[in-house]
C-alpha angles and dihedrals in degrees: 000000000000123000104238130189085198145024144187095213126051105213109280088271087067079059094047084049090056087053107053092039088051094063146046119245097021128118135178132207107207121200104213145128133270098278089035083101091073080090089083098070089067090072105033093039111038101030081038080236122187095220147038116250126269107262132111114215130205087208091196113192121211100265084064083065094079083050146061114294089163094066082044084061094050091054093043091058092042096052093036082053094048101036097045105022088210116193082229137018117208103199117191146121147266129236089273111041089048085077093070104048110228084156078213093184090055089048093057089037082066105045097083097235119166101239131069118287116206108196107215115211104181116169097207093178095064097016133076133198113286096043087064087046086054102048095032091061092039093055091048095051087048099055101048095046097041089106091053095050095114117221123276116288090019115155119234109238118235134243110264119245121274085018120131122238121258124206134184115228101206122180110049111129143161112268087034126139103262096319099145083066095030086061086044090057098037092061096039083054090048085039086061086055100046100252132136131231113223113172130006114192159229083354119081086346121116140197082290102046091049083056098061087049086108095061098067123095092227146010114229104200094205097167107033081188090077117015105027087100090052093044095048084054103051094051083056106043098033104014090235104164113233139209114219105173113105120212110234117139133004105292082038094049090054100038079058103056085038086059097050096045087053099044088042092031093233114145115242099175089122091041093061100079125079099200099060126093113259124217094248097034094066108132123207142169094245089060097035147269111080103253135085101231147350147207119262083237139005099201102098088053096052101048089058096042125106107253085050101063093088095068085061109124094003107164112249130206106198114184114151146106112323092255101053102028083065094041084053097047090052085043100053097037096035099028104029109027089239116156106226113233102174130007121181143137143209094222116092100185076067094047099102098049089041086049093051093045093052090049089054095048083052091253139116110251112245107222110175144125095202120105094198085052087049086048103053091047091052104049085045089057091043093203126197092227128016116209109192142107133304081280099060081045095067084035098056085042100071087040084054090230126137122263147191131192109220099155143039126308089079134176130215083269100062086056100073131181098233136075106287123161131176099192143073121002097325097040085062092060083052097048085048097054100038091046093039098046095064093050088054096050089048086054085056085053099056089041091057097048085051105047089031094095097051126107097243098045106118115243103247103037106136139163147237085272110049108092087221122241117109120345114232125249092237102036100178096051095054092040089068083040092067094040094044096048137236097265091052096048107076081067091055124075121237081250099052086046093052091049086045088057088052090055107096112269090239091056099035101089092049089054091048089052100048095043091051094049093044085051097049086053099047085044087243110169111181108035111211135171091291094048085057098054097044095048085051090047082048100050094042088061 
């Protein structure tokens, strides 16, 4: 077990919290110390939610230890069952209390309480997060659909004529990337085609609404992350057929809709295209704007437009969970005209896919769970924009290269107000601009550290990446200090350093690198100018 400061997944009871709050009418018992309760602020801090969630916790101390916490377990149920009449109770346990072996679902199985019981067996010493988001929903839906599982060889009945299809959106969670206007844009995409949405879950169902999963006509897995195990089951159990492409991005977009219309037998032939009007998208002045109509999506426009052709072959860092580290890489290489330098995920339930992706991109998978591990590889690649989680942010940050979040971790920043999809045709003009916006700042960047010298160049001026206060008298020569790091600079001289600073943010580490290592092998000990332009000549050679 290794000591983090920081760390991409929360334990597999974090997962089972996403659920219940998640969803009405759910509570869960949580078998955890005193100090367990600091999950909370996840919610309330980083969704801005008006409410805990919804857990109630036996916050054992330490003097309870010599005692009986079976019998605390017991009262907690009773009183969670009394006070919030849920439809359903998850019981289970965190990291801690797992060592000493309540076996807290077993205890409320067998109390004899009118409601489900879904026993949660987390193993929080070899599990993650999303893993206990996965099998905690899964459990839940299994139980509450166990009396409508229909006997072996059964045939699955038809939809009757002139009847509407009817889908399952299943994924969507709290603490999710952007899933409350994901779910906005996915059923304004199935709306289009004429088909219903029946059930979303596990955001905003409850008990009832899992219930009436069967009726649909088809499953759309739309984060594997969390509901790949119940869909798997339910094509099993009740051959229901299920979706799994998830449409993020233009040609994904487009595969999805494609697979709906097979699996319902809808045409989508008018749906396909992203710069058409579509029928909810009419604009007018009456309703605002200004204009009479719009494309779906103007992504494909602008990534061939003029003013675009700069981003081509921009180099691309992609590290994220395994859904959208994949929807990225296609993104970046199909959509953008980006060249992929590094593709990995934390996420090794994704390993496999992510594995077979990179290998396809001509590149070695990066599987890890280590920061440190994401950061080397990073600043080894030296990439011109960085897309990751709240983690590669910070990381990208000290290597004074752009960055967009696009997955889970996520921080109070990557929640907005306003209207922000990732999915479907209008979830592509906000990956553009969220992807796009960092690289031209970094080209302001750049822009700034050239001209800032210059007689003219108005004192101020200052980037995404100045953290603001007063500006130095020698800026490019900070400016190194900062990249180069305190511990290197001492081997550098004020004017290397100063040169160092003129060379462009997204090559600078690079330069550093190679002139470093040409000094070490010259036995250079002070690098100076000169160092810097013969270690440049050598390398170019």
């Amino acid at each position: 077990m290794d000591l983090t400061l920081w760390t991409y997944e929360g334990p597999p009871h974090v997962g089972a919290m996403r659920i219940a709050t998640s969803m009405e009418g759910v509570h869960y018992v949580l078998h955890a110390p005193q100090g367990d309760t600091y999950a909370d602020l996840l919610f309330t801090m980083i969704e801005r939610r008006g409410k805990r969630p919804p857990v109630t916790y036996t916050t054992f101390q330490a003097r309870d230890l010599g005692g009986d916490t079976a019998e605390m377990v017991k009262v907690s149920v009773r009183e969670a069952v009394e006070r919030f009449q849920p439809q359903a109770l998850l019981v289970g346990e965190s990291c801690t209390a797992e060592l000493i072996q309540d076996q807290p679902g077993a205890l409320a199985s067998g109390m004899g309480l009118p409601i489900p019981i879904v026993n949660l067996e987390l193993p929080a010493y070899s599990k993650k997060e999303n893993w206990g988001a996965a099998e905690t929903f899964y459990q839940l839906g299994r139980r509450l659909l166990k009396d409508q599982v229909p006997p072996p060889g059964a045939t699955r009945p038809g939809r009757a004529p002139g009847v509407r299809p009817k889908v399952n959106l299943l994924g969507p969670s709290a603490l999710g990337f952007r899933c409350r206007d994901d779910v906005t844009e996915v059923c304004r995409l199935l709306g289009e085609i004429g088909v219903q949405v029946s059930v979303v879950a596990p955001l905003g169902a409850s008990p009832a609404d899992l219930r009436r999963i069967p009726e649909a006509d088809l499953n759309i897995c739309l984060y594997p992350e969390v509901a790949k195990p119940l869909c798997d089951w339910l094509e099993r159990q009740f051959a229901m057929p299920c979706a799994r492409t998830v449409p993020i991005g233009i040609g994904a977009t487009r595969d999805f809709l494609q697979e709906v219309g097979a699996a319902l037998g809808v045409d989508v032939t008018m749906a396909l295209r992203p710069d058409v009007v579509g029928a909810s998208d009419l604009w007018s002045p009456q309703r605002g704007g200004g204009s009479t109509e719009r494309a779906r999506s103007r992504l494909p426009w602008y990534s061939r437009s003029v003013d675009s052709t700069y981003l081509t072959g921009k180099r691309v860092f992609v590290f994220a969970d395994g859904t959208h580290a994949l929807a990225a890489a296609r993104i970046a290489t199909a959509e953008l005209g980006f060249e992929l330098v590094g593709l990995g995920t934390y996420s090794r339930e994704s390993a496999k896919l992510v594995r077979a992706a990179a290998r396809d991109y001509g590149l070695d998978a990066l599987i890890t769970d280590d920061y440190l591990t994401v950061e080397q590889a990073i600043g080894d690649a030296a990439p011109e924009l960085v897309l990751g989680t709240q983690m590669e942010r910070h990381i990208a940050k000290r290597l004074s290269i752009p960055c967009a979040v696009i997955s889970t971790p996520i921080h109070v920043q990557d929640v907005p107000a306003r209207y922000g999809p990732q999915m479907g045709w209008e979830g592509a003009n906000v990956i553009f601009d969220t992807w796009v916006h960092p690289l031209m700042m970094g080209l302001e960047e750049h822009l700034i550290g050239m001209f800032r010298e210059d007689f003219e160049f108005v004192d101020g001026h200052q980037s995404h990446l100045h953290a603001g206060g007063s500006r130095p008298k020698d800026p490019p020569a900070a400016a190194a200090s900062v990249s180069v790091g305190a511990e290197k600079a001492g081997r550098w001289s004020q004017e290397g350093l100063a040169e160092l600073g003129k060379v462009p943010f997204f090559v600078r580490g690079k330069v550093r690198r190679n002139t470093e290592a040409f000094a070490q092998t010259r036995g250079i000990e002070l690098i100076t100018v000169d160092t810097l332009y013969e270690a440049k000549a050598h390398h170019g050679r």
